[in-house]
Biotite code that builds the C-alpha atoms (Angstrom):
import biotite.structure as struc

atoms = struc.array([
    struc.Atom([-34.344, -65.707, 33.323], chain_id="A", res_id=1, res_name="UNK", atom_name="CA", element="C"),
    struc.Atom([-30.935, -66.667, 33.012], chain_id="A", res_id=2, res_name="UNK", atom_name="CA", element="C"),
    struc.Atom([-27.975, -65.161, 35.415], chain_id="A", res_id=3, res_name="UNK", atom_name="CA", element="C"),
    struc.Atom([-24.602, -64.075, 34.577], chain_id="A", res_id=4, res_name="UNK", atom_name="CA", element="C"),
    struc.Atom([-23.008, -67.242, 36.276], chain_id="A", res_id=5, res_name="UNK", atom_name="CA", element="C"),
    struc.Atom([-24.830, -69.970, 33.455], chain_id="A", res_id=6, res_name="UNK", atom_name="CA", element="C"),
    struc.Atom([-24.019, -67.622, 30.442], chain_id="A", res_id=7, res_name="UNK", atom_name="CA", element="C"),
    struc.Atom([-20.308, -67.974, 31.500], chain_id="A", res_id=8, res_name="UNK", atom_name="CA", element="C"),
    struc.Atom([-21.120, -71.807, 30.958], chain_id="A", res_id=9, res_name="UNK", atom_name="CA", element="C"),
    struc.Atom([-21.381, -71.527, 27.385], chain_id="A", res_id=10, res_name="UNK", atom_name="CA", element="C"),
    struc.Atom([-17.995, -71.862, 25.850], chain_id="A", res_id=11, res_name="UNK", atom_name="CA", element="C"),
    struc.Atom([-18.597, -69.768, 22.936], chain_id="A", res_id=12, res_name="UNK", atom_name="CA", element="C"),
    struc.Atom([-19.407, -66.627, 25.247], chain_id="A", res_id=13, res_name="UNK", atom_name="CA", element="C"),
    struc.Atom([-16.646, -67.482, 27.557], chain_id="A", res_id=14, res_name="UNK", atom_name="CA", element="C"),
    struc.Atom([-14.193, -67.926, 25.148], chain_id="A", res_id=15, res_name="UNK", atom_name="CA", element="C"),
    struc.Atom([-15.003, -64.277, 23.367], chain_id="A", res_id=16, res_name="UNK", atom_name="CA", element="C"),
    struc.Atom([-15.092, -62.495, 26.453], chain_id="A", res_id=17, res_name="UNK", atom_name="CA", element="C"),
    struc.Atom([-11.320, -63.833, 26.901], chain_id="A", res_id=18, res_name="UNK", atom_name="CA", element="C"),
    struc.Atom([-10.470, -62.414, 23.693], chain_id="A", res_id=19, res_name="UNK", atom_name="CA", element="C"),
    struc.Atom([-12.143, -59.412, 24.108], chain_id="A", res_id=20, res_name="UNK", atom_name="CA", element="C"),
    struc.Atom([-9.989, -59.037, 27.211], chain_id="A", res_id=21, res_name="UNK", atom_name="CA", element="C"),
    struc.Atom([-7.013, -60.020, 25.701], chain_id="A", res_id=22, res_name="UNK", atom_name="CA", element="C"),
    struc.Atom([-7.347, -57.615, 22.967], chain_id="A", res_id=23, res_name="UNK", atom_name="CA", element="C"),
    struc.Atom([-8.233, -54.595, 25.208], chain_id="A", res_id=24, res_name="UNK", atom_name="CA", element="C"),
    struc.Atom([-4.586, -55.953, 27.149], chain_id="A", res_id=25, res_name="UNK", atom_name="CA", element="C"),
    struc.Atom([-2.805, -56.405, 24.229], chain_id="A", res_id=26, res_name="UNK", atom_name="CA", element="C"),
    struc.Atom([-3.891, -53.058, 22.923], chain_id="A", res_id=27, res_name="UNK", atom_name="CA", element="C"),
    struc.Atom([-2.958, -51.150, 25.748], chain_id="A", res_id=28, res_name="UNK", atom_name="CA", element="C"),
    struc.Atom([0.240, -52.582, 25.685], chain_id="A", res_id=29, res_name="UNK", atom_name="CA", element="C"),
    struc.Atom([1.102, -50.739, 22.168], chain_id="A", res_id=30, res_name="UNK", atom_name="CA", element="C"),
    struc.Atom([0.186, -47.450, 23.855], chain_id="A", res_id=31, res_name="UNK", atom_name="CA", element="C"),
    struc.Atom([3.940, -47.989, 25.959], chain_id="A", res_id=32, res_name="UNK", atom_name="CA", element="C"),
    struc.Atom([6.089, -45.265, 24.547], chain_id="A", res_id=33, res_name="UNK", atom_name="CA", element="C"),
    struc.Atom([10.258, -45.211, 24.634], chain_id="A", res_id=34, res_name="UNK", atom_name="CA", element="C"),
    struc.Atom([12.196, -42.003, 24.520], chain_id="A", res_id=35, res_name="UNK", atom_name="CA", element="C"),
    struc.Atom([14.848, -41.972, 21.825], chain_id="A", res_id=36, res_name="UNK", atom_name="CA", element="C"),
    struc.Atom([17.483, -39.486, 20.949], chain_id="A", res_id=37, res_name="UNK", atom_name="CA", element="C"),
    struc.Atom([20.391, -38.183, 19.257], chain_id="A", res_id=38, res_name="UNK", atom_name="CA", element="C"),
    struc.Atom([22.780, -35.527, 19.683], chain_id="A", res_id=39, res_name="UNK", atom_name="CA", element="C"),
    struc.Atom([25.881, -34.754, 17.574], chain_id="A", res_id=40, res_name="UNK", atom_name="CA", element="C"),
    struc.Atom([28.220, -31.393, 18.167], chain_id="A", res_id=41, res_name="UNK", atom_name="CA", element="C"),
    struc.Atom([31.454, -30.385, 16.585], chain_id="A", res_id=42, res_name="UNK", atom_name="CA", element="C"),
    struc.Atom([33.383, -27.636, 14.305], chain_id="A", res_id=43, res_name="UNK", atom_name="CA", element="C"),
    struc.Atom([32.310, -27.252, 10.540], chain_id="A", res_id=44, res_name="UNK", atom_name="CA", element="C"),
    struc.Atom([34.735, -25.382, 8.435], chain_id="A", res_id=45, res_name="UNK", atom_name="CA", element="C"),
    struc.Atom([34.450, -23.978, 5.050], chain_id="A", res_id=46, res_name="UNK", atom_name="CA", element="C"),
    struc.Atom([31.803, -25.752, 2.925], chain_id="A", res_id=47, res_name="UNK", atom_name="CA", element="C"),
    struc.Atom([28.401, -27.781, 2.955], chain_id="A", res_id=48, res_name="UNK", atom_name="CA", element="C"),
    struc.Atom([27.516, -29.925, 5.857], chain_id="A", res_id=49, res_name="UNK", atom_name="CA", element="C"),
    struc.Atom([24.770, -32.553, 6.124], chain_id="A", res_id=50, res_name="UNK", atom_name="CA", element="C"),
    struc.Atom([23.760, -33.100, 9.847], chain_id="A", res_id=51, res_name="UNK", atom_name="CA", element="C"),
    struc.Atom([22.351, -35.862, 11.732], chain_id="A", res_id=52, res_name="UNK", atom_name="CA", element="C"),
    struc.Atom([21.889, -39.466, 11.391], chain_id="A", res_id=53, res_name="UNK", atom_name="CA", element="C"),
    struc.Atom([19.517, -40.009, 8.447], chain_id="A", res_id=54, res_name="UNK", atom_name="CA", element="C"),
    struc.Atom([18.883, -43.935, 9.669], chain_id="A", res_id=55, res_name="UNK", atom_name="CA", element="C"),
    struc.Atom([17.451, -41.947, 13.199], chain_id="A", res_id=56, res_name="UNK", atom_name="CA", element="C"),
    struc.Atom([15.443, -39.844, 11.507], chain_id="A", res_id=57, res_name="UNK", atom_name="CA", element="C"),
    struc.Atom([13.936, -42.179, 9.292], chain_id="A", res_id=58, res_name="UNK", atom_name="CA", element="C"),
    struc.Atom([12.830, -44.491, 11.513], chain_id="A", res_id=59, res_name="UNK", atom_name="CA", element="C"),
    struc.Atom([10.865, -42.214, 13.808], chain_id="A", res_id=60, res_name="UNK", atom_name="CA", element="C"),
    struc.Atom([7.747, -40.562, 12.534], chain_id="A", res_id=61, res_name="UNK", atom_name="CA", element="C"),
    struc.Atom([7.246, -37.806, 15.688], chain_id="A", res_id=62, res_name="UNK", atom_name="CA", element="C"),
    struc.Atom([10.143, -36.402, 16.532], chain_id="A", res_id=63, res_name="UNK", atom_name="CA", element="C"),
    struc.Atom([11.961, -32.946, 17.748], chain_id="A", res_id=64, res_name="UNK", atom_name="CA", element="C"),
    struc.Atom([14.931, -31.307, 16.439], chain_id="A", res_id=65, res_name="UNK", atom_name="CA", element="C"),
    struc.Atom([16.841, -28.524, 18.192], chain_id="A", res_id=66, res_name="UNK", atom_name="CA", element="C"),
    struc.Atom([20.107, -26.930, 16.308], chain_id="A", res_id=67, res_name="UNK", atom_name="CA", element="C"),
    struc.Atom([22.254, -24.394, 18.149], chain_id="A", res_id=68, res_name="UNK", atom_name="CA", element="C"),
    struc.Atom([24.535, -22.653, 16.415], chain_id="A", res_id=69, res_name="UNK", atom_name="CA", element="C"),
    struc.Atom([27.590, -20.262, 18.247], chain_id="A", res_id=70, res_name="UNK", atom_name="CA", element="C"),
    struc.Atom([30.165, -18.838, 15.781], chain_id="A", res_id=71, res_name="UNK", atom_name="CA", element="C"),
    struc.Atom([32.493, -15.472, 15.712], chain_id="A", res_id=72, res_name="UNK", atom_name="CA", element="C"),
    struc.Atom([32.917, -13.553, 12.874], chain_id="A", res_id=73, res_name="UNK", atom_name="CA", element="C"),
    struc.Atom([31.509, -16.153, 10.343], chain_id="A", res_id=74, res_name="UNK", atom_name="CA", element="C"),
    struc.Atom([29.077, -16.227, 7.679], chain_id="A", res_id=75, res_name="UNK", atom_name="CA", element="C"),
    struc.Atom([26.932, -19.629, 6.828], chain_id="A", res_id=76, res_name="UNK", atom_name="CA", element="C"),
    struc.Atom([23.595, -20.444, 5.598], chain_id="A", res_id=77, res_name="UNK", atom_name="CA", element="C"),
    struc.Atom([20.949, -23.241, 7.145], chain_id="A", res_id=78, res_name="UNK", atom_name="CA", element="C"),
    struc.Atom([19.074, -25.457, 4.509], chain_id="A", res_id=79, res_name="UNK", atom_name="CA", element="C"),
    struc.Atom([15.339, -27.034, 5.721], chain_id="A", res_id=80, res_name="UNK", atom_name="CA", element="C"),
    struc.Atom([13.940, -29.089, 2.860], chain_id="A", res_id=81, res_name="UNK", atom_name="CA", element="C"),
    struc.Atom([13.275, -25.595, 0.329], chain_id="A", res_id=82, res_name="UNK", atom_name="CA", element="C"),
    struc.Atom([13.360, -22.549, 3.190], chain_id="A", res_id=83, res_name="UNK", atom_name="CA", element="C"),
    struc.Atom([17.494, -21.094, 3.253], chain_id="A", res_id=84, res_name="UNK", atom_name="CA", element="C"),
    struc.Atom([17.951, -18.780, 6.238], chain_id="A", res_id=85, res_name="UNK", atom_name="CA", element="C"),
    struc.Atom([21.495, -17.225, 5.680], chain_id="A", res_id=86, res_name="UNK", atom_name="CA", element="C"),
    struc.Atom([23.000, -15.623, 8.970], chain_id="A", res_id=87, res_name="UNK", atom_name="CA", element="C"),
    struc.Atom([25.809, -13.173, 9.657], chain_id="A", res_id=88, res_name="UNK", atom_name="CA", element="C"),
    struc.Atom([27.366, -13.609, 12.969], chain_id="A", res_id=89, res_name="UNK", atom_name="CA", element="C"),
    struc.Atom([29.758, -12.005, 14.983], chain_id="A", res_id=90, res_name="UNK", atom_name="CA", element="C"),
    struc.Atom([30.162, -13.109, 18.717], chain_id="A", res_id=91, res_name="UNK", atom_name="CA", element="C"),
    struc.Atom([26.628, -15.057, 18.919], chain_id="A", res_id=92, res_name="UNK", atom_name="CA", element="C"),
    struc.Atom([24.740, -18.214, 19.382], chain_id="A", res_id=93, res_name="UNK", atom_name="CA", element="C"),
    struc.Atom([21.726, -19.038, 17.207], chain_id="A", res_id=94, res_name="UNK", atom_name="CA", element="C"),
    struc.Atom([19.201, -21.293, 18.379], chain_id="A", res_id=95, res_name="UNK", atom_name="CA", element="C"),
    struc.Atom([16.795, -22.807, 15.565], chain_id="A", res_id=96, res_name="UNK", atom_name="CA", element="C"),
    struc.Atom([13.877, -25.790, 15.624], chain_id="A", res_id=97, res_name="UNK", atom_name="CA", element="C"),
    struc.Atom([14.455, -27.479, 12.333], chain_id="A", res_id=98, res_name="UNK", atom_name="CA", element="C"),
    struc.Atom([11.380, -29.271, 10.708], chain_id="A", res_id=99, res_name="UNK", atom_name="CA", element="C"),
    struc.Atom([14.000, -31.136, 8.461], chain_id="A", res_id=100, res_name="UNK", atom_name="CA", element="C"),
    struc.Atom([17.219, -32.727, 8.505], chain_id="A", res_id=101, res_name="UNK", atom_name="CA", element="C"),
    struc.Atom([19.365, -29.444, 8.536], chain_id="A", res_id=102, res_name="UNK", atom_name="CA", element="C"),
    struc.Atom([22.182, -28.593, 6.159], chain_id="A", res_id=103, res_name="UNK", atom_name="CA", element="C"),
    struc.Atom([24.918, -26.115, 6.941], chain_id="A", res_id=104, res_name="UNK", atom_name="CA", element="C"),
    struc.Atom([26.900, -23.764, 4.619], chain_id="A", res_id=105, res_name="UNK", atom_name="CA", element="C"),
    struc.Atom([29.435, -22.039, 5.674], chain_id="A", res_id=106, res_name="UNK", atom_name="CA", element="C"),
    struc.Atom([30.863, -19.420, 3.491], chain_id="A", res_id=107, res_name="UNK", atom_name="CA", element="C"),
    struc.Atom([33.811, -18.355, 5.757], chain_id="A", res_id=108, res_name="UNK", atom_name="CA", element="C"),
    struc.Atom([34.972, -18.833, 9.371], chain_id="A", res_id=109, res_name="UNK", atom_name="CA", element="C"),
    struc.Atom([34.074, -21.787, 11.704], chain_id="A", res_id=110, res_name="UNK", atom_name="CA", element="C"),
    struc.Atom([30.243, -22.420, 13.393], chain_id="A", res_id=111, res_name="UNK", atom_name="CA", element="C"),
    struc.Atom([30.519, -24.602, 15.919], chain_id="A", res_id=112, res_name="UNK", atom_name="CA", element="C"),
    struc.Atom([26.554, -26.410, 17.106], chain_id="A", res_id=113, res_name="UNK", atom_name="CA", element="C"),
    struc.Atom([24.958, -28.898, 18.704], chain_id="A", res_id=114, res_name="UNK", atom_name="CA", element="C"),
    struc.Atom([22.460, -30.740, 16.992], chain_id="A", res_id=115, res_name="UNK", atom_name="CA", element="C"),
    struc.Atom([19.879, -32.335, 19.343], chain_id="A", res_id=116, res_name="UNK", atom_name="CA", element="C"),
    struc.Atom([16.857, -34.838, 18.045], chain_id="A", res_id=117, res_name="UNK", atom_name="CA", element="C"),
    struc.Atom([14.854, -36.471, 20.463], chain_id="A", res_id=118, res_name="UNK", atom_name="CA", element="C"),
    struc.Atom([11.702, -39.241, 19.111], chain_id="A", res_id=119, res_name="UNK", atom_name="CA", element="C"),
    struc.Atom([9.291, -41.294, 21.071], chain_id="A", res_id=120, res_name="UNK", atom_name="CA", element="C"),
    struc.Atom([9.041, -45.657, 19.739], chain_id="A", res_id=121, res_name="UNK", atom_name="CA", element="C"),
    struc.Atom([6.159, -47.528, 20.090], chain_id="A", res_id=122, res_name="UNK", atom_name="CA", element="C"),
    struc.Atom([8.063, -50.791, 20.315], chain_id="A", res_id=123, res_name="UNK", atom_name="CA", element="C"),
    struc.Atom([5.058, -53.175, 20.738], chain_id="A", res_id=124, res_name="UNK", atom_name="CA", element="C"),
    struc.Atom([2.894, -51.267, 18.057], chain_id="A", res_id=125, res_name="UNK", atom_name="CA", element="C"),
    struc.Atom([2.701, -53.500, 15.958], chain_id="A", res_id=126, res_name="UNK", atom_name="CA", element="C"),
    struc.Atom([0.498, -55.906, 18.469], chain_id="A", res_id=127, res_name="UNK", atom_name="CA", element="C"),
    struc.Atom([-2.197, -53.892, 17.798], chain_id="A", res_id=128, res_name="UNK", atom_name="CA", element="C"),
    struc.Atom([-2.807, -55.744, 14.927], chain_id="A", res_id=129, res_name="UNK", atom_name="CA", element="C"),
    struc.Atom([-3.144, -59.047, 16.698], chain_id="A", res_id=130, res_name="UNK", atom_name="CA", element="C"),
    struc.Atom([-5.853, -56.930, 18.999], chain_id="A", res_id=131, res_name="UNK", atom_name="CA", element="C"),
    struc.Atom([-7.741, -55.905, 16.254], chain_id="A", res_id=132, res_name="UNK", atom_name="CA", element="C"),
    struc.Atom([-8.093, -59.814, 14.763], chain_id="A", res_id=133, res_name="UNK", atom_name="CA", element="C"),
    struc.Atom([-8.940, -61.203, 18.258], chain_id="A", res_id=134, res_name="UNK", atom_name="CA", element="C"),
    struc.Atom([-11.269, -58.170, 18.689], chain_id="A", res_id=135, res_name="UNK", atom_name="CA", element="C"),
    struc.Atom([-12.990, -59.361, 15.912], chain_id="A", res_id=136, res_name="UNK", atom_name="CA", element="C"),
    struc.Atom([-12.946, -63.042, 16.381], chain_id="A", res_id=137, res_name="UNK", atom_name="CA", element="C"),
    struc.Atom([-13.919, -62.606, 20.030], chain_id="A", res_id=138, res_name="UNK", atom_name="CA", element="C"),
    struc.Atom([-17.080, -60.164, 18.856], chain_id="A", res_id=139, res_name="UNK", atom_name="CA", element="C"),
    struc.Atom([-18.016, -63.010, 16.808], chain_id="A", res_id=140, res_name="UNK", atom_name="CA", element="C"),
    struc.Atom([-17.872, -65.950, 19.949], chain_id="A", res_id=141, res_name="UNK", atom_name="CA", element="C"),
    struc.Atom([-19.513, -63.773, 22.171], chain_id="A", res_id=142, res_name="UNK", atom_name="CA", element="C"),
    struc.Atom([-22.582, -63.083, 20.420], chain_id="A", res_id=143, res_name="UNK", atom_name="CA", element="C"),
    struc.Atom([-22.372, -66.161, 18.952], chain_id="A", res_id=144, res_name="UNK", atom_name="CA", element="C"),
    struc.Atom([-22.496, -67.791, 22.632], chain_id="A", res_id=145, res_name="UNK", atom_name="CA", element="C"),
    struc.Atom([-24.905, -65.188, 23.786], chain_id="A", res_id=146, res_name="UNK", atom_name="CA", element="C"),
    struc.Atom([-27.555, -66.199, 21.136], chain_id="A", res_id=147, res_name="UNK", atom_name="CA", element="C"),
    struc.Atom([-26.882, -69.921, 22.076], chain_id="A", res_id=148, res_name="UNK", atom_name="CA", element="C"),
    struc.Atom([-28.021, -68.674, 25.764], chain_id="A", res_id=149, res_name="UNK", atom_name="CA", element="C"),
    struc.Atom([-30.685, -66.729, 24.602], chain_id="A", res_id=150, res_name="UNK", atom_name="CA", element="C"),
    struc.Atom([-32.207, -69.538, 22.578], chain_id="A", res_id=151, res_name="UNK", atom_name="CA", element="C"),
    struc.Atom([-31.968, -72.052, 25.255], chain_id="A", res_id=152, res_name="UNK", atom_name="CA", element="C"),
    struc.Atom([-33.253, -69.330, 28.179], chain_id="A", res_id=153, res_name="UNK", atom_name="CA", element="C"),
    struc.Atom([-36.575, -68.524, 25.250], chain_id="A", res_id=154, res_name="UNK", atom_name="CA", element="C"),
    struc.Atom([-36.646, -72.905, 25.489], chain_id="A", res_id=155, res_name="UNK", atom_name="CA", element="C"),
    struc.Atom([-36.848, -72.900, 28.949], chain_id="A", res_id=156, res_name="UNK", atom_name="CA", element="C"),
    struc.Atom([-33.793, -74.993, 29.450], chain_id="A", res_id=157, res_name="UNK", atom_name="CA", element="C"),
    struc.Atom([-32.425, -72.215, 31.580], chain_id="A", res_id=158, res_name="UNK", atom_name="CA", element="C"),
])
């Protein structure tokens, strides 16, 4: 019976184990996550206010959004995609987790917030792909090689 050491001979087999090790590298390399973020804060006055960066939030899918809100004696309204939460303040600081890019309206007086979104990128994602096509190709040398080692072992030439 044949050992470990002469199936590594055949090229076929040697060459799909590589890519089967590459591709378990390369794939585990997509897995490396980067925080992002973004923060804005200021004064809105009288009227409707779109907040955040829409280019940010569009280019992260997971993501988390905090919106604080302080104001005294004001009355606005928050906007998240088709749920409107109007608030009455008077000396107070609101603290809300948007699912959606907020949008303030503020019927009188000043709010001032802080608008905090924080994402995680996958920058080398996308390399997964190249995993997956070496994955397969190398599935396909291996076995291919491994037969070729099996045939000759069954011949007796191993």
């Amino acid at each position: 019976m044949g050992t470990l050491r002469e199936a590594l001979e055949y090229p076929f087999l040697r060459a799909g184990l590589i890519m089967l090790l590459l591709a378990l590298i390369i794939s585990a390399m997509g897995l490396y996550g980067v925080d992002k973020s973004y923060s804005s804060n200021g004064t809105l006055g009288k009227g409707r206010h779109f907040l955040g960066d829409e280019d940010f939030e569009k280019s992260y899918v997971y993501y988390n959004r905090t919106l604080i809100i302080s104001s005294s004696n004001s009355t606005f309204s928050v906007i998240q995609g088709n749920t409107t939460e109007k608030y009455t303040q008077l000396n107070g600081t609101v603290k809300i987790i948007p699912t959606t890019r907020p949008v303030i309206d503020v019927f009188n007086g000043t709010v001032n917030y802080t608008y905090t979104v924080s994402a995680k990128d996958y920058p080398y994602a996308i390399y997964s792909l190249i995993a997956f096509v070496l994955m397969l190709v190398g599935t396909v040398m291996a076995f291919i090689g491994y037969t070729h080692f099996l045939r000759d072992v069954k011949e007796g030439k191993r």
